[in-house]
C-alpha positions as semicolon CSV with decimal commas, in nm:
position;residue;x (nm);y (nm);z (nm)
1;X;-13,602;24,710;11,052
2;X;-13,980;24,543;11,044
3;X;-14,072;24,306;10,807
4;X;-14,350;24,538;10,671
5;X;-14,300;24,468;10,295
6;X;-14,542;24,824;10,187
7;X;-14,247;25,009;10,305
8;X;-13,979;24,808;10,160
9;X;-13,786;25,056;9,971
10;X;-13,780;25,375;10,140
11;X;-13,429;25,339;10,203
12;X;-13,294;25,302;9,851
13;X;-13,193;25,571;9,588
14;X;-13,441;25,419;9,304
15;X;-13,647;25,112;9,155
16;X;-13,292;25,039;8,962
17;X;-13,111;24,986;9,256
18;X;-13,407;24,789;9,400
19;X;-13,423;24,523;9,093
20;X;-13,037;24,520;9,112
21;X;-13,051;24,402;9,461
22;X;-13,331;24,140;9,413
23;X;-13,158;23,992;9,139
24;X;-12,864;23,932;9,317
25;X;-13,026;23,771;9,579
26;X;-13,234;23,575;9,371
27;X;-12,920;23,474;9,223
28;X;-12,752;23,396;9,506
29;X;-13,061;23,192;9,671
30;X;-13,090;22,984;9,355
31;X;-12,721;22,884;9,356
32;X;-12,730;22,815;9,723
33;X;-13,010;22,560;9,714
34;X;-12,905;22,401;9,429
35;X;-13,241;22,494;9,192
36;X;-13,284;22,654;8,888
37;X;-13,497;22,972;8,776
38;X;-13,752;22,752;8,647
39;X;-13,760;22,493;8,985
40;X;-13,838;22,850;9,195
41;X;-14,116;22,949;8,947
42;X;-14,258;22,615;9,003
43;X;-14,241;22,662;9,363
44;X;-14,377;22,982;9,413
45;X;-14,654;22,975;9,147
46;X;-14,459;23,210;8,920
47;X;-14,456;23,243;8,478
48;X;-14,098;23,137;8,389
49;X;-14,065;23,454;8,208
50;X;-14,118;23,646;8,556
51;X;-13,859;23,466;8,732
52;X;-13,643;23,538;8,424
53;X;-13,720;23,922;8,472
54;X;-13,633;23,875;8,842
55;X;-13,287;23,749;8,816
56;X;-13,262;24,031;8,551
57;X;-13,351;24,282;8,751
58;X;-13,628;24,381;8,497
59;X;-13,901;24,367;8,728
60;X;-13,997;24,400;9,097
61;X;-14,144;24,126;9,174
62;X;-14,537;24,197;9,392
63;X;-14,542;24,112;9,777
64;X;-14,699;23,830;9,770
65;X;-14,384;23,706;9,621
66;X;-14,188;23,766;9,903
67;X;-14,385;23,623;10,146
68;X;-14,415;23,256;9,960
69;X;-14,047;23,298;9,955
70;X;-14,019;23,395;10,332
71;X;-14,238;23,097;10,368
72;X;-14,062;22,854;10,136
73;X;-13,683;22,959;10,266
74;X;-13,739;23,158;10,580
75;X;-13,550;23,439;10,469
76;X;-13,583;23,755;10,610
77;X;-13,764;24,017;10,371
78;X;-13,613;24,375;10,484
79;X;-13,266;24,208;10,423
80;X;-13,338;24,049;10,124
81;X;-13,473;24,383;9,948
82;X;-13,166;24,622;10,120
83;X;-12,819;24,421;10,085
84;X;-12,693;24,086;9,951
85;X;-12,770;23,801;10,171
86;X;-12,593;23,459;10,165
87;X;-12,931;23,223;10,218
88;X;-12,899;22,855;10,351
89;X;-12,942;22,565;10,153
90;X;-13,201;22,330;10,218
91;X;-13,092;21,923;10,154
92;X;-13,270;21,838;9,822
93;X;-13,367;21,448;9,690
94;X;-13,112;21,237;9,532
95;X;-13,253;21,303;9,208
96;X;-13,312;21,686;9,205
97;X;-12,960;21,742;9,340
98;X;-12,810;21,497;9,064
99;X;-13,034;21,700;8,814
100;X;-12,864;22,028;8,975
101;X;-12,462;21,879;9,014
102;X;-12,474;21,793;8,608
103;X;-12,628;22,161;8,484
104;X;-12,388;22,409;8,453
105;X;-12,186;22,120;8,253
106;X;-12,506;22,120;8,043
107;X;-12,497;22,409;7,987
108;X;-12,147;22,440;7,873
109;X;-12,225;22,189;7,611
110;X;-12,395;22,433;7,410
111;X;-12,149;22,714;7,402
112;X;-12,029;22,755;7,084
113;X;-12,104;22,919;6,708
114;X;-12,325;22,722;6,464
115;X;-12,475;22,760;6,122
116;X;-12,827;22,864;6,149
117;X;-13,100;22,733;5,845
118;X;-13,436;22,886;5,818
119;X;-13,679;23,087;5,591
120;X;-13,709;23,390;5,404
121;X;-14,029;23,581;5,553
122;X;-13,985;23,885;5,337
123;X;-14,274;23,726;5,093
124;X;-14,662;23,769;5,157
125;X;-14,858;23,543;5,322
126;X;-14,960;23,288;5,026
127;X;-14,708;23,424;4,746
128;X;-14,373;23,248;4,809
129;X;-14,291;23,115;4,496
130;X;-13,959;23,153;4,529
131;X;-13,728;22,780;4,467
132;X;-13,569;22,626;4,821
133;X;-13,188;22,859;4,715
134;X;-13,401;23,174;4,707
135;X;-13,568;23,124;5,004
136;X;-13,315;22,945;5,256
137;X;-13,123;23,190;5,477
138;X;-12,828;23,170;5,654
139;X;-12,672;23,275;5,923
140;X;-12,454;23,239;6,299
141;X;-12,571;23,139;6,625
142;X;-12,260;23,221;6,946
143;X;-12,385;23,086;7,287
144;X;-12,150;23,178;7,556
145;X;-12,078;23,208;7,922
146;X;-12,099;23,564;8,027
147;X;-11,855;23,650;8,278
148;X;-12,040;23,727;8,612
149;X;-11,941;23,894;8,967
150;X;-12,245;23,664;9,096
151;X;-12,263;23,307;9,223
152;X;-12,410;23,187;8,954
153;X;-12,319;23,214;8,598
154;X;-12,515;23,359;8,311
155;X;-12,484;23,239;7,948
156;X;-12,563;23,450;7,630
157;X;-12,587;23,464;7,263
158;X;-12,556;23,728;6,969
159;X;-12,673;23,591;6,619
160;X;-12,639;23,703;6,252
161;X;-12,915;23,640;6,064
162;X;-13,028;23,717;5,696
163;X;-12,709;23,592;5,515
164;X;-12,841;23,457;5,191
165;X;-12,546;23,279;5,089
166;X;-12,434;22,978;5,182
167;X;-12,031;23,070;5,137
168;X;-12,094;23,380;5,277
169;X;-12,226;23,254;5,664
170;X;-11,940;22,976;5,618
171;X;-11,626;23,255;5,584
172;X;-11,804;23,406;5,883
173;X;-11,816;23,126;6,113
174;X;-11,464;23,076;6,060
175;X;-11,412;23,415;6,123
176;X;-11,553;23,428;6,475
177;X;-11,429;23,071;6,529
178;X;-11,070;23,238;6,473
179;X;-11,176;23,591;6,727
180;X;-11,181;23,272;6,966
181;X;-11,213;23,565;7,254
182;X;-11,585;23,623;7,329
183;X;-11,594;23,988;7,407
184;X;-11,392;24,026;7,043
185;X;-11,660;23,814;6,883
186;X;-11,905;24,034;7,064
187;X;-11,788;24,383;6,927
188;X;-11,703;24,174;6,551
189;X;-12,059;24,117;6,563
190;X;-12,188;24,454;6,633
191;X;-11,963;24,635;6,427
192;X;-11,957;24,447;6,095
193;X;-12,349;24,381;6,115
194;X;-12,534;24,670;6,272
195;X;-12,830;24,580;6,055
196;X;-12,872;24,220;6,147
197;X;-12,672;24,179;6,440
198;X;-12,884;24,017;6,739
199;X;-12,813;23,984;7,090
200;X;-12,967;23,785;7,442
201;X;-12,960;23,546;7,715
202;X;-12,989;23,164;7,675
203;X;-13,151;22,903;7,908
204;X;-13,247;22,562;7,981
205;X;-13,544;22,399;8,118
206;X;-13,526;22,028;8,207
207;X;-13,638;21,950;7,855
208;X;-13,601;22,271;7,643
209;X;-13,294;22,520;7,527
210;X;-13,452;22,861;7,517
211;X;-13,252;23,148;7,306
212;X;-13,415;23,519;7,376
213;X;-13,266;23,783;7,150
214;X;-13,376;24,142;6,997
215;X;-13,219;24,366;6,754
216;X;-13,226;24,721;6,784
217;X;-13,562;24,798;6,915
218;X;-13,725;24,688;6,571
219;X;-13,741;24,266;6,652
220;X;-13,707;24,035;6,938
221;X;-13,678;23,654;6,867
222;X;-13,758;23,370;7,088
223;X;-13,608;23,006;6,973
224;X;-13,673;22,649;7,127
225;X;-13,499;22,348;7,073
226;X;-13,536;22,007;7,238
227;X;-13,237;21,980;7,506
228;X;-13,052;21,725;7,441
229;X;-12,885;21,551;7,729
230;X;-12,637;21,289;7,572
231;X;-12,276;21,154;7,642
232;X;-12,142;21,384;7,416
233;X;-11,890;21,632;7,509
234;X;-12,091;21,926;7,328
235;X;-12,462;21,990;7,149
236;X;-12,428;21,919;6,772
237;X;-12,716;22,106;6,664
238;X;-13,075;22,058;6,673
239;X;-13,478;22,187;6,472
240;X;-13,687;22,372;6,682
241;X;-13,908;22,707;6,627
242;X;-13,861;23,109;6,624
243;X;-14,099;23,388;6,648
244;X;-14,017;23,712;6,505
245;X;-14,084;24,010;6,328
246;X;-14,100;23,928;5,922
247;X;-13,898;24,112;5,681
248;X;-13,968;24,315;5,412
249;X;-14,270;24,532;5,299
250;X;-14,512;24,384;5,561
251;X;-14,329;24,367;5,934
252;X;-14,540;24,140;6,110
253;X;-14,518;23,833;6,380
254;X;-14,400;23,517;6,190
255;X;-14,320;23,171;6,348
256;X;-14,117;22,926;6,143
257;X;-13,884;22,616;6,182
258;X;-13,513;22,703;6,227
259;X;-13,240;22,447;6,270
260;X;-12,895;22,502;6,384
261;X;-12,587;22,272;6,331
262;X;-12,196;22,310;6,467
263;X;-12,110;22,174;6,147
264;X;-12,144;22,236;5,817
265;X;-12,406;22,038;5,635
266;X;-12,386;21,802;5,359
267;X;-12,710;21,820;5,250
268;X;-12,843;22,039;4,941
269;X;-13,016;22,332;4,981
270;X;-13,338;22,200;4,855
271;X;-13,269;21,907;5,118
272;X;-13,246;22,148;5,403
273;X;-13,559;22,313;5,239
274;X;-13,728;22,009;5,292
275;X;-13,641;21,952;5,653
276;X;-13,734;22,266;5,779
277;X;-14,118;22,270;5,615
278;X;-14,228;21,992;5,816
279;X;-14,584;22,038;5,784
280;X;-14,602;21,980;5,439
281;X;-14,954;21,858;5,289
282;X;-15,026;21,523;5,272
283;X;-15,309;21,463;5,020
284;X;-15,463;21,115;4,960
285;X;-15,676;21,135;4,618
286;X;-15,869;20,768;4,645
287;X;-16,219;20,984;4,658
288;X;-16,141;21,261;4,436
289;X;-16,000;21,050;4,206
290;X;-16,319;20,870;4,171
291;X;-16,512;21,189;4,168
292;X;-16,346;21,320;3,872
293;X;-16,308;20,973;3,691
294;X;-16,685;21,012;3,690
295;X;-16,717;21,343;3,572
296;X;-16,477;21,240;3,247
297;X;-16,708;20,957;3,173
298;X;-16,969;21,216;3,211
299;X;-16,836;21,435;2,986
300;X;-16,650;21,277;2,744
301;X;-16,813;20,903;2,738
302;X;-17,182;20,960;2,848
303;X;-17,443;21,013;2,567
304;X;-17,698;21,173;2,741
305;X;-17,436;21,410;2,854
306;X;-17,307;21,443;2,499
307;X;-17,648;21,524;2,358
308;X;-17,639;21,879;2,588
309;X;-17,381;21,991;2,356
310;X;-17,133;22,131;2,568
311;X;-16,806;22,266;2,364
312;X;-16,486;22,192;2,428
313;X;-16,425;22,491;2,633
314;X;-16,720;22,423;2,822
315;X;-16,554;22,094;2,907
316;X;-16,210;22,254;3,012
317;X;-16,391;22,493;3,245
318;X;-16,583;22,213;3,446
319;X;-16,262;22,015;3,435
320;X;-16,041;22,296;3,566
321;X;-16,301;22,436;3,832
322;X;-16,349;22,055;3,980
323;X;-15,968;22,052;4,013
324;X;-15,926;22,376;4,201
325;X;-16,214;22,256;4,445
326;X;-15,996;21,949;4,554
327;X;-15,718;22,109;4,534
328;X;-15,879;22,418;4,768
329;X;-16,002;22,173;4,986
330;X;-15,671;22,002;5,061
331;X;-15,475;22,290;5,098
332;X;-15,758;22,396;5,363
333;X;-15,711;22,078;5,576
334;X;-15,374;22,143;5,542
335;X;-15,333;22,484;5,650
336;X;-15,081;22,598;5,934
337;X;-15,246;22,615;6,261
338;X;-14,949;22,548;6,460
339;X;-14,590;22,289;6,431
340;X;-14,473;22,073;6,700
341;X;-14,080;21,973;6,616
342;X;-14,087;21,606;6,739
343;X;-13,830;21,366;6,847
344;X;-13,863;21,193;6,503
345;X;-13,817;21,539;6,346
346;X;-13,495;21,631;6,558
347;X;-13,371;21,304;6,511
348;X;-13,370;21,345;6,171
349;X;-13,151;21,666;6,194
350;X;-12,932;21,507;6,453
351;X;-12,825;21,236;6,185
352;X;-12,794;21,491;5,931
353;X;-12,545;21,711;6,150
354;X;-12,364;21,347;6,306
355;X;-12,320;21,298;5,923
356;X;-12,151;21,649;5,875
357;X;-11,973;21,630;6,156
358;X;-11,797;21,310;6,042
359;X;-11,707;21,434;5,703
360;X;-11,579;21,801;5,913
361;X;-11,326;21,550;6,113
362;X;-11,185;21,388;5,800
C-alpha cells in the first residue's frame, strides 16, 4: 500500500473505526517512547486539547499531522491508519526519561475520593447576599485508573456536585469509600444522582492536574490544580479553578475557585468561604478619608458653608452620595477580570488539609 495519505481510509468500514485505530496507535507510540500526550503536542505543533481528542479517538487528526509524525518517528503512515503498530522507541535524555519512569506513579497519587468546596452560582451576577453556609457547596471528587486493553493506562473521574450540606457530602464519601470497587462506585454514582452526577478523564501536565467532566449534555466542567510532586505517598488536596455552566434561573459560563481535600476539614464554613474568594477587595482609604474629612468641615464646621443654609437632609444626601462614589470606585478597581491560584494560595490550603489530615489519623 502507498504512502498517499488523501486515500488513507478507503479500506475501512467508517470514520469510527478510523479514530479507533489512531488512538490506539497514538497510544501505543506514546508509551513506547516514553512521552506523554502533552510532550507529542509540543513536538508536533499541536493544542493539548487535540492530542487529547486523538488518543480519544474524537477526532481525525489533518495530514499534515501524519507527516510531522512520519518525520519525527519514521513510522509508516498506511500502517499506522489500517492496524495497530508496535513503534520503536527512540533513547530520550536523562532527565525526560526520569520525568517519564516516575509518571504513572504520579499519577496514582491522585486516585482517590475527596471533599470538594466551592460556590453557589445559582445567584445573579451582583446579588449574592447570601452568608458563607448559604452559599458554600459541597460535594465528591473519585479519580481513578480506568482499566484499559491498551499500553498505556487511562485515569478518570465522576463527581457529585451541588450537595449543600456539609453532613450530607461527608455520609457520602464514606459511602463510596466503603463501594471500595470502582465500577460499583461508578454505577452508585449514576444511579443515586442522575441530576448531579458528573463524569470524565483526568490528566497531568508537568505542572498542572487537569479534571474534564460533563453531565448529561446540559454542562461540561474543566478544573486545574497545581500538581503537586512531593514525597508523599498520595495528593492531599489542593485550590485551583472550574468553568461551568451556572445554576439556576440564568444558565450561563461561570469560573470560580474550587478546592478539594482527602480529608475532612477543620475549618468553619465561613473559613472555607474565605479561602476560596481570593480576590477579595483591598481598599486603602488615606485619600478618601481626607476627601471626606474635608467635606464634614465643610459642612458642618465652615461658616461660609453654613450661611447657604443647607438642611439637614441636604447634608445626609451629599454625605451619602460622596460615600457611594468611593465606595463605586473601589469596587471598580476591584472588579473580577480574571484569578490566578498561586503557590502562596495553595499553600495555604495544603496546611489547612495537612491539619485535617492529622486530626482524621487520631
Amino acid at each position: 500500500m502507498s504512502e498517499n495519505t488523501s486515500d488513507f481510509n478507503t479500506s475501512l468500514d467508517s470514520i469510527q473505526d478510523l479514530g479507533s485505530i489512531i488512538s490506539s496507535n497514538l497510544k501505543r507510540l506514546i508509551s513506547k517512547n516514553g512521552i506523554t500526550q502533552k510532550d507529542l503536542a509540543d513536538k508536533l505543533g499541536v493544542a493539548p486539547a487535540s492530542m487529547t481528542d486523538y488518543c480519544k479517538g474524537r477526532r481525525i487528526p489533518n495530514v499534515e499531522f501524519f507527516v510531522s509524525l512520519k518525520n519525527l518517528y519514521d513510522i509508516s503512515i498506511d500502517d499506522f491508519l489500517t492496524k495497530s503498530i508496535n513503534p520503536s522507541s527512540r533513547s530520550l535524555p536523562a532527565k525526560e526519561s526520569s520525568f517519564v519512569t516516575n509518571v504513572m506513579t504520579t499519577y496514582h497519587k491522585y486516585c482517590g475520593i475527596y471533599f470538594v468546596y466551592y460556590f453557589d452560582t445559582g445567584k445573579y451576577k451582583g446579588r449574592d447576599t447570601q452568608p458563607p453556609k448559604d452559599s458554600v457547596h459541597f460535594g465528591v471528587l473519585f479519580i481513578y485508573e480506568n482499566p484499559s486493553s491498551l499500553d498505556v493506562p487511562e485515569f478518570s473521574c465522576a463527581a457529585v456536585l451541588g450537595i449543600k450540606e456539609r453532613e450530607d457530602v461527608t455520609i457520602l464519601k464514606k459511602t463510596l469509600e466503603d463501594l471500595s470497587d470502582p465500577s460499583r462506585i461508578i454505577d452508585y454514582i449514576g444511579n443515586k444522582y442522575p441530576n448531579t452526577a458528573y463524569f470524565g478523564d483526568f490528566e497531568l501536565s508537568n505542572e498542572h492536574a487537569f479534571v474534564t467532566m460533563s453531565h448529561a449534555s446540559t454542562d461540561k466542567a474543566l478544573l486545574i490544580f497545581h500538581r503537586v510532586d512531593n514525597n508523599k505517598p498520595n495528593y492531599t488536596g489542593g485550590i485551583g479553578t472550574i468553568n461551568s455552566v451556572s445554576k439556576g434561573r440564568e444558565r450561563a459560563p461561570v469560573v470560580q475557585f474550587i478546592g478539594i481535600s482527602r480529608y475532612p476539614l477543620s475549618m468553619s464554613i465561613e473559613e472555607i468561604h474565605h479561602s476560596l474568594l481570593l480576590n477579595y477587595p483591598n481598599f486603602q482609604a488615606e485619600s478618601e478619608t481626607e476627601d471626606m474629612i474635608s467635606n464634614f468641615k465643610a459642612l458642618y464646621l465652615d461658616s461660609e458653608v453654613a450661611k447657604q443654609g443647607f438642611s439637614e437632609y441636604q447634608k445626609s444626601i451629599i454625605v451619602r452620595s460622596t460615600l457611594e462614589r468611593y465606595i463605586k470606585k473601589s469596587l471598580e478597581r476591584n472588579m473580577f477580570r480574571y484569578g490566578k491560584v498561586s503557590e502562596r494560595d495553595d499553600d495555604e490550603w495544603y496546611h489547612a488539609i495537612k491539619v485535617a489530615s492529622k486530626n482524621d489519623n487520631n
